[in-house]
Every structure is written in C-alpha cells, then in structure tokens.
C-alpha positions as CSV (number, residue, x, y, z in Angstrom):
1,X,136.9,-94.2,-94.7
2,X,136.5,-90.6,-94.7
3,X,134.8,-87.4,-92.6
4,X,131.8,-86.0,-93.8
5,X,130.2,-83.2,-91.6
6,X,132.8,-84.0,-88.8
7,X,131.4,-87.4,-88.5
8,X,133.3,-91.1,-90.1
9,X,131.7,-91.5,-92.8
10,X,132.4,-95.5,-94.0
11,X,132.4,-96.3,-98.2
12,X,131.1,-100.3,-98.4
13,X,130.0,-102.6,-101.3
14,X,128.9,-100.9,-104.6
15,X,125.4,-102.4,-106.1
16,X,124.6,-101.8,-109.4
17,X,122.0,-103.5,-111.5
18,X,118.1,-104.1,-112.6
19,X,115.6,-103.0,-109.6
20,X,114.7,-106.4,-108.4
21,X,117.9,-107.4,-108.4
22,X,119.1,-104.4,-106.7
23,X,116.5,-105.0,-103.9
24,X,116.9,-108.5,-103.0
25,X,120.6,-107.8,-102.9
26,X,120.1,-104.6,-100.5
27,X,117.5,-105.8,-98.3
28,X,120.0,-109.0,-97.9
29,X,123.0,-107.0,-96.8
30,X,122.8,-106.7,-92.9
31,X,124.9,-103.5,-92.7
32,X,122.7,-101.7,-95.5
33,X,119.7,-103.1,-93.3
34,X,121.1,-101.6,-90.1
35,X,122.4,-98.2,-92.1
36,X,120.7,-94.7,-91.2
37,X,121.8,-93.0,-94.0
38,X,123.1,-94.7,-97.5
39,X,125.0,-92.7,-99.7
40,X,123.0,-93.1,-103.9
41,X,126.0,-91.8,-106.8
42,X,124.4,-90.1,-109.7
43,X,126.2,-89.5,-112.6
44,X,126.3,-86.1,-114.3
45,X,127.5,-87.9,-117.8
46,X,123.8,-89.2,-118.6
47,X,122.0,-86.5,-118.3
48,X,119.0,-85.3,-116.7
49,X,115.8,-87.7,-117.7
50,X,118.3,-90.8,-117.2
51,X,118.8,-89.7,-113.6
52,X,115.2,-88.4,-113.4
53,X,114.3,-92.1,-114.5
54,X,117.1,-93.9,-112.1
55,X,116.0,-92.1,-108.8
56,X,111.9,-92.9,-109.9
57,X,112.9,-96.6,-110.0
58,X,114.7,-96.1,-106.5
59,X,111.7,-94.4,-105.2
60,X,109.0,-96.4,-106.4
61,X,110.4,-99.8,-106.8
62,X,113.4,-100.5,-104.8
63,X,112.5,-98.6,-101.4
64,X,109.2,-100.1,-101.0
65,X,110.8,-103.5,-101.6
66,X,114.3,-102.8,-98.9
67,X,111.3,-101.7,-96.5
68,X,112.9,-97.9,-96.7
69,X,110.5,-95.2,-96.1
70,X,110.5,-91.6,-96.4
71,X,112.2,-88.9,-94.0
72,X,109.4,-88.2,-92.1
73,X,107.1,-91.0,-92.0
C-alpha cells in the first residue's frame, strides 16, 4: 500500500502475458472488474515502438474484450 495524490493507493496481482490471455484473466478478477482506475507499467528498457505496440494491443484488443471503455464515453 502506498499514497498517491493524498489518496491509498493499493498494489495487487501482476498480469503479464499474450492479449487473450491477458483479458480472460482480467475480466475474471472481481477486484480488477470493480477497479476505477488500474495502474499499466511500461518499461523504458524496450524502447519506444515496443511500448508504442504494447499499449495498441491494450487499446484495441484487451479493453474491448475487459468491457473497458474510454475516459469519456
């Protein structure tokens, strides 16, 4: 546990893995499902099209599939 922006800010289970794996193991985690914000580590170490790539396959494969949606929407 920690405080970001004055508020508890609660570290959980680390997912790491192919897209559809990644998906079916986030949209069956109850807390993840009941989260408002989740916290996404990039790495600096594998540079910038890597992370360009990673955060594409969040976006358009993963999200859709957890039932996220934008800010916004």
């Amino acid at each position: 546990m920690g405080v970001i922006d004055g508020l508890t800010a609660r570290f959980g289970k680390t997912y790491a893995g192919a897209p559809d794996v990644l998906a079916e193991q986030l949209a069956a985690d109850a807390a993840v499902q009941s989260a408002d914000t989740l916290l996404l580590t990039v790495t600096n170490q594998l540079g910038v099209d890597f992370n360009a790539k990673m955060l594409g396959n969040i976006a358009r494969r993963i999200a859709p599939a957890v039932g996220w949606t934008p800010a916004g929407s």
